[in-house]
N, C-alpha and C positions, 0 to 999 in steps of 0.2 A: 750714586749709581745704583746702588742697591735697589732704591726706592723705584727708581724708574723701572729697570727690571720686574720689580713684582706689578708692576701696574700692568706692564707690557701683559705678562703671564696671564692676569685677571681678566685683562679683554681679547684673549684668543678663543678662538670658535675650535671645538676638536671636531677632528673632520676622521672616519676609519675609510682603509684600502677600498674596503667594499663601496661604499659611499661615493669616492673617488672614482672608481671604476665603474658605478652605472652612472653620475652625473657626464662623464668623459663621454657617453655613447649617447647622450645628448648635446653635445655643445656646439657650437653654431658649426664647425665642419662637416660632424656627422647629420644636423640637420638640415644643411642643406644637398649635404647626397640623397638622403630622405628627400625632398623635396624634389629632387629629380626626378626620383622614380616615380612619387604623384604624377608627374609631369607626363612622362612613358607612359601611367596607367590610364589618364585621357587623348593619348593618342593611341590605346586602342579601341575607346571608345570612339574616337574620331574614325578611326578602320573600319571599325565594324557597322557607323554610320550609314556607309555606301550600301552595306547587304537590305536594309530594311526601306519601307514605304517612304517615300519624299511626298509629301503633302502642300498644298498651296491655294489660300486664298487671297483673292483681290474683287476689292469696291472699288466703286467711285460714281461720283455725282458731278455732271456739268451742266452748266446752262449759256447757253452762245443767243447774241442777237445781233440782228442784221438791221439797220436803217434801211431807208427808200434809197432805193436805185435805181436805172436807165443802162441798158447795153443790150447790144445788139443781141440777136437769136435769130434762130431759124423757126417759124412759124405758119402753117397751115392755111392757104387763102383759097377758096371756095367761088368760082368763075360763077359766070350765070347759067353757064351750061351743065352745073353740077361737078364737073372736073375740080379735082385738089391739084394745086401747086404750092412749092414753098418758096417763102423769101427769106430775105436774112432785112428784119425789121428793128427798132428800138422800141425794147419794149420797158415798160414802167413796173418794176418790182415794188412790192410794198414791204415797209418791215416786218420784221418776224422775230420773234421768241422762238427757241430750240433749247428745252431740259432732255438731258437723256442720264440715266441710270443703268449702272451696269454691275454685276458678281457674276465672278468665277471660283472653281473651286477644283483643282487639277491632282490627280494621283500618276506618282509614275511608280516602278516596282521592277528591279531590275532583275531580272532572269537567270543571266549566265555571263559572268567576267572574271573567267581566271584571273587574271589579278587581282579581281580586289578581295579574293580570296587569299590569296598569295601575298598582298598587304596586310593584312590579316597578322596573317601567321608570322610576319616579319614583325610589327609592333608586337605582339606577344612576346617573341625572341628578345628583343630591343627592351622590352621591361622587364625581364627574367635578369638581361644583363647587368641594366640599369641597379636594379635592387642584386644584387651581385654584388656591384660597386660599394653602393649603400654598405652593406654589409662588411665591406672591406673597410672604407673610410670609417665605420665603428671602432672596428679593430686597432686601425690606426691611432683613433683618439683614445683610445683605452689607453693600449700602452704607451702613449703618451704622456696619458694622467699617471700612471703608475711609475713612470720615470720620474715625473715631477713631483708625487707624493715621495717616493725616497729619496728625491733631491732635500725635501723638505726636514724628512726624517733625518737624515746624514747629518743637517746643519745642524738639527737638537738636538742627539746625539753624539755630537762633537762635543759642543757646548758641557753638554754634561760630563761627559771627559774629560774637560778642558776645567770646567768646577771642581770635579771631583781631585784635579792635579793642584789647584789651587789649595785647596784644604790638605794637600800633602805638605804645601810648600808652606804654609801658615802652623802644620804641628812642627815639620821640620827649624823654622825659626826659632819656637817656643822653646823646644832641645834646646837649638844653638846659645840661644841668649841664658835658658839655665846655666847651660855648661859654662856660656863666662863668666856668668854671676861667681862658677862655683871655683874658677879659676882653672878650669881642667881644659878648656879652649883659648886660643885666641880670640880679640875683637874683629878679627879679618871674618872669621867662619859665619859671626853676627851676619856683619856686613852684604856678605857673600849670598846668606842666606835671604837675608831683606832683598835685596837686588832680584833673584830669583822669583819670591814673590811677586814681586810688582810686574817682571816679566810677565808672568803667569796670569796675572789678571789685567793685561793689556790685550793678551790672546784672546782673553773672553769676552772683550769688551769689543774686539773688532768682528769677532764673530756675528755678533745683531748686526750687522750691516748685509754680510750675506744671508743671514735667517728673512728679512725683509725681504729682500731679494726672489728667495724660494718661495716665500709664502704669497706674493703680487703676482710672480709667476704661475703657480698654480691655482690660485684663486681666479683667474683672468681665464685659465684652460677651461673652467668648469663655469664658466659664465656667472661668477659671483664677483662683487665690486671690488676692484684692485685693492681699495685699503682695507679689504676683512684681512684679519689677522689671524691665518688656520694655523693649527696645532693638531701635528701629524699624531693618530694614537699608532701607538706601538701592533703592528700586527703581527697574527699568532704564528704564522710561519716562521718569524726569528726566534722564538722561543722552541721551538721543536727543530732534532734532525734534520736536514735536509733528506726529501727521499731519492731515491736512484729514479734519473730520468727512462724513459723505454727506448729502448734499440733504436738506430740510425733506419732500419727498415721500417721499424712500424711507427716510425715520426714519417716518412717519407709518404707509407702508404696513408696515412690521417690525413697529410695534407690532399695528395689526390683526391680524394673523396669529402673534404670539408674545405676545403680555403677557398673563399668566396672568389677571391680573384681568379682562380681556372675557373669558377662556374662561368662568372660573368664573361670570359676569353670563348668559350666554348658558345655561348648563344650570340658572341659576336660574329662565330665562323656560321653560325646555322640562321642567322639575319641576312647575311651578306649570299650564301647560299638560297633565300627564299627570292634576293634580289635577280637571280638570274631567272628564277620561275615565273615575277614579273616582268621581266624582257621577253623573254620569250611570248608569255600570254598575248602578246602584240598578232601573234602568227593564228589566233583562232581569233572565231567571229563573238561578237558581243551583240546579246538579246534583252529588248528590256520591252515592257509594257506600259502604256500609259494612258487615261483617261481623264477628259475634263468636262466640268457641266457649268454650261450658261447660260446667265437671264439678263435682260436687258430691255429698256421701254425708253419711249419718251415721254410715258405721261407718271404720275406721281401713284396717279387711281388704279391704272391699269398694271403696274407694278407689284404695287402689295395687294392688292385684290383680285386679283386676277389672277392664279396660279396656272391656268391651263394655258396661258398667252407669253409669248417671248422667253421660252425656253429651248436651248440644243445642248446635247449630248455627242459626246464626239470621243471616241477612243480608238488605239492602234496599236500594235507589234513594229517597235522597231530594229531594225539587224543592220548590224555594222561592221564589214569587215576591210582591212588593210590589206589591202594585195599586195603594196608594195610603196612603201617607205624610203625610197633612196639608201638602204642597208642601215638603218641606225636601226633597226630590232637587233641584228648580229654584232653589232660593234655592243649596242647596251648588254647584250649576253657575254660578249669575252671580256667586258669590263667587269662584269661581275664576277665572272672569273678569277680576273686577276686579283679583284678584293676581297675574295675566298681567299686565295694562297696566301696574301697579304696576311690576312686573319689567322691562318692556319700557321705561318711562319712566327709571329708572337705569342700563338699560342706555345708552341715548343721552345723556344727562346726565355717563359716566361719558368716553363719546368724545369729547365736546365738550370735558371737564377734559382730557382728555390729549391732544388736541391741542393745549389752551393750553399746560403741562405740557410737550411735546415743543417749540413752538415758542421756550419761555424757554428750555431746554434747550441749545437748539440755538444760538440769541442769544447765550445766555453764555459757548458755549465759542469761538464766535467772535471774541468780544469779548476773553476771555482769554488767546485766542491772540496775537492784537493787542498787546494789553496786553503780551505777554511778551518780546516783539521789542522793543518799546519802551525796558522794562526793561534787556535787554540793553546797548543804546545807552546808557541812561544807566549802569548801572555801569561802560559803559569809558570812557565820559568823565569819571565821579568819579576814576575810578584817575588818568586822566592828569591831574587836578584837584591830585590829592593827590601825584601825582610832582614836579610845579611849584611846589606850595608848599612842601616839602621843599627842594627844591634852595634854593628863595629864602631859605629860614629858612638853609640849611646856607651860605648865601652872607651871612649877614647883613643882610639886605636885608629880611626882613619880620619876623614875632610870631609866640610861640605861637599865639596868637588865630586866627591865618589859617592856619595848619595843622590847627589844632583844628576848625574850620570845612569843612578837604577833608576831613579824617579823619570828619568824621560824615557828612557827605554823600555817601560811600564807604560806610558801614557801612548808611545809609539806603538808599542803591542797592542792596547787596547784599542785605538786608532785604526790598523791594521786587520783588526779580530772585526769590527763593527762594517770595515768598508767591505770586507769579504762576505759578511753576512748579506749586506742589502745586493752585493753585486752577487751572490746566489740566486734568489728571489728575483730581481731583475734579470738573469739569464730565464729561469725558468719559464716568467712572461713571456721572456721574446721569443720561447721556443714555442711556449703556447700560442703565441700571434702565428709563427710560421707553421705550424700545424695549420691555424685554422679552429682554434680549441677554446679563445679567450673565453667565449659566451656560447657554451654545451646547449645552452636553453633554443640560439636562433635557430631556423631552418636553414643548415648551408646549401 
């Protein structure tokens, strides 16, 4: 067993928080919100398409021919008196070859369309949101990896508690079997104590099953092959104070002003708002200008040689307006309307969660903190727990039993003392996520 264990050890990758926490803000959820917003930021270039020149050329080259034909026609007959009259005679067509050549080359140039102004301004909104979102689903994946980096930490952690209980239960043997050598024990306390042991390193051995676990799990969040085998490093926030988190107000005001999710909420009410300014724009008139130049021949010479022959030029002002639509300009305006209010109604619904959200927040990491001081206390009271029944047993005076007893409630305390630490640290995140705070560096 042993053996297998150091091998395990040998081929882990150490992986630190920090590490974790920018690989999180890439991994396939946070890139594909990022890919959204790409998405958004060419549909304002599609918007702002409309505002500029539409240009267009077209060729082409035909050649048609006509066999010999007979059909009738009207045609010219000449009396002897000099009088014309016509008849309708059959007349004999002869074949014919017909090449013709033709380019154009058309400018149009739109003048005046409120809306596509007003489209405009609404894809802008739309990718403000868009990357809003972005920005949110980072956050998301963050503290996602930071839960599953202390998931990761918790199990090695354990482990080593769970080690370190073992080598209590392996000196405590060594006692025991002294003392019966020396006759100052019974064979029972032997016994008692071997038993324990092997408890003890059954613990440890079922532990690598959940370490596996934690480690395919966050390996997998951070887009690295399920079977790397990460090993969490220790970071420096467990080893320092916890500090005092800032007021329930000034988390509240942080979030208003940084959490990507009200930004993106807010440019979905001022989208949805530009929607009604395209509805409307139906009720003014639309101006565009446009101008086309053409050439065209039927001979090949007279085409490209010719520059003064078969050409026109043709442009115009055109004005378009809708007098009247059967009422869908006003229905498309109080629809937009209503998908304002719509907008404006989760917007406030989404402040009111996140101030619950920041207030639990903030509760817990208080409470955690608490909790960890406490902790504290009781692991150095187990220790002295477990000094005392030692001596007592080494004095002959008490049982495996009652060593057995501080030794767990030592292991329990430090158990205790370790989950309190990460779940400190893990509160802290999650208040920093509900601030809005993960990543100081982005633009919220």
């Amino acid at each position: 067993m042993s053996a297998l264990v150091l091998a395990a050890v040998l081929a882990t990758t150490p992986i630190s928080l920090d590490e974790a926490r920018a690989r999180s803000r890439q991994n396939v959820q946070a890139l594909t919100a990022s890919l959204q917003a790409s998405v958004a930021e060419q549909d304002v270039r599609a918007a702002r398409s409309g505002l500029l020149p539409q240009v267009g050329f077209r060729s082409g080259a035909s050649y048609s021919y006509s066999g010999p034909q007979r059909f009738f026609t009207t045609v010219p007959v000449q009396a002897d008196d000099g009088t014309v009259t016509f008849e309708q005679r059959v007349v004999p067509v002869p074949e014919a070859t017909n090449p013709n050549l033709n380019l154009a080359v058309s400018v149009s140039q739109l003048i005046y369309d409120r809306a596509i102004w007003a489209r405009l301004s609404q894809a802008g909104a739309q990718l403000e949101a868009q990357r809003g979102e972005a920005l949110e689903q980072a956050d998301t994946s963050e503290l996602e990896g930071i839960q599953r980096f202390f998931a990761l930490y918790r199990t090695q952690s354990t482990i080593e508690v769970l080690k370190a209980n073992v080598q209590r239960s392996e000196q405590q043997l060594e006692r025991a079997r002294a003392l019966f050598q020396a006759g100052r024990v019974g064979k029972a306390e032997e016994l008692s104590a071997q038993v324990n042991l092997g408890n003890d390193r059954i613990a440890v051995v079922l532990r690598q099953a959940q370490l596996a676990r934690d480690q395919a799990q966050l390996a997998t969040w951070l887009a690295l092959p399920g079977t790397e085998a990460l090993e969490a490093v220790t970071p420096p926030g467990l080893e320092t104070p916890p500090s005092s988190p800032p007021s329930l107000e000034q988390a509240v005001a942080e979030a208003r002003a940084r959490r990507p999710l009200l930004m993106a909420l807010r440019q979905r009410i001022r989208a949805a708002e530009l929607q009604r300014s395209i509805a409307t724009a139906r009720y003014l008139p639309r101006l565009s200008a446009n101008g086309t130049y053409q050439r065209g021949g039927p001979r090949v010479d007279e085409f490209f040689t010719e520059p003064s022959l078969q050409n026109a030029v043709s442009g115009g002002l055109s004005l378009q307006w809708d007098i009247f639509d059967g009422f869908n300009t006003p229905a498309q305006a109080r629809r937009a309307e209503f998908q304002t209010r719509v907008a404006e109604l989760n917007l406030q619904q989404s402040e009111r969660e996140l101030e619950g959200t920041l207030r639990q927040a903030h509760q817990t990491l208080l409470a955690q903190i608490s909790a960890m001081g406490l902790a504290e206390a009781n692991r150095e009271a187990a220790a002295a727990s477990l000094r005392l029944a030692e001596e007592r047993f080494n004095a002959g005076v008490s049982s495996t039993l009652e060593v057995r007893d501080a030794q767990l409630n030592l292991t329990r305390a430090e158990l205790t003392l370790l989950e309190n630490k990460i779940e400190v640290e893990v509160a802290r995140f999650a208040l920093m996520r509900a601030m809005g705070t993960l990543a100081p560096g982005e633009a919220k």
